[in-house]
C-alpha positions as CSV (number, residue, x, y, z in Angstrom):
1,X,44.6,12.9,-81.8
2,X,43.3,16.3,-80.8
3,X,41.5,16.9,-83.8
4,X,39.8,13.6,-83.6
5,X,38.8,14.2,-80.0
6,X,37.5,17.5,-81.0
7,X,35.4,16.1,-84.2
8,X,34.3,13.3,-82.2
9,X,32.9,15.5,-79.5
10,X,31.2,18.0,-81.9
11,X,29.7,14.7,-83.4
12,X,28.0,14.0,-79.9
13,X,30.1,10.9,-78.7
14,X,30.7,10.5,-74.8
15,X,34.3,11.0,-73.3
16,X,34.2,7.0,-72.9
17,X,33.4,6.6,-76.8
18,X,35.9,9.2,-77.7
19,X,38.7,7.3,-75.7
20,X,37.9,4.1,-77.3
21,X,37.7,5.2,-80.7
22,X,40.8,7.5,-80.4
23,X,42.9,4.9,-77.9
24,X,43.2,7.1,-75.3
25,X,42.8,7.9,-71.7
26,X,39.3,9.2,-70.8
27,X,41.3,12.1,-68.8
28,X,42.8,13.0,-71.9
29,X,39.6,13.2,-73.8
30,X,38.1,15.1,-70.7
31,X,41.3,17.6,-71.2
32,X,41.3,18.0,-74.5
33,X,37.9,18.7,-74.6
34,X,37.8,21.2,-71.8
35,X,40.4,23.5,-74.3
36,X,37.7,25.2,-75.8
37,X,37.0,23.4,-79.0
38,X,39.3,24.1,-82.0
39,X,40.7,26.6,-80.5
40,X,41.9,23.9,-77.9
41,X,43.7,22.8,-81.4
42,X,46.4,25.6,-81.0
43,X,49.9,25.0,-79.7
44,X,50.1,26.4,-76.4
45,X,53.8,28.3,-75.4
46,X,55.8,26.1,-73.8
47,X,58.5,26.5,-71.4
48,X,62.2,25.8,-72.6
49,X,64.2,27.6,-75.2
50,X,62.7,30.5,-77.4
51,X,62.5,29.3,-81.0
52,X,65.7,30.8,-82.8
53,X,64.0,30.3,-86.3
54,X,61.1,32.8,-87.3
55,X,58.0,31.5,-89.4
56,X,59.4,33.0,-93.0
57,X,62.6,31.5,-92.5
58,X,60.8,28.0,-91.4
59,X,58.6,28.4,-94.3
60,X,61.6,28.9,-96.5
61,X,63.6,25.5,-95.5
62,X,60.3,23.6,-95.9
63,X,59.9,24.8,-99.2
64,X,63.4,24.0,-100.1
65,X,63.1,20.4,-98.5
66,X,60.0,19.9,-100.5
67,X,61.5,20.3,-103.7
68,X,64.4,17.9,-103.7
69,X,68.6,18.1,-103.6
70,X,69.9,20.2,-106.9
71,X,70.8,17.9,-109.6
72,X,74.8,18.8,-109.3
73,X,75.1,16.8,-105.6
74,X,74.2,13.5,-107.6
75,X,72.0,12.4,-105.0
76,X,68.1,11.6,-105.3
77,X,67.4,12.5,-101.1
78,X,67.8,15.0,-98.5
């Protein structure tokens, strides 16, 4: 949805246009839009918990996940 709002905008569309075409709120085109652009695109820190896993290791799971269970657990999915 951000992106969209974001490509929308750089195309010229109104806040009212965006909403429609997205299926949003006009406040949260107007929000979204006042987040600087793409780099309104970036997560922004939350409050809550630190993360406990680091980007390698979250890289490394997704990269096992991708390529499938080994062929000795007789299964065909995670």
């Amino acid at each position: 949805m951000r992106a969209r709002i974001v490509l929308l905008a750089a195309e010229g569309h109104t806040n009212t246009q965006i909403a429609s075409l997205v299926g949003c709120s006009r406040k949260a085109v107007v929000r979204w839009r006042g987040r600087h652009g793409l780099g309104g695109l970036d997560d922004q820190p939350r409050s809550g918990r630190p993360r406990t896993i680091n980007d390698a290791r979250r890289a490394e799971i997704v990269a096992v996940t991708l390529a499938g269970p080994p062929a000795g657990l007789g299964i065909t999915h995670w």
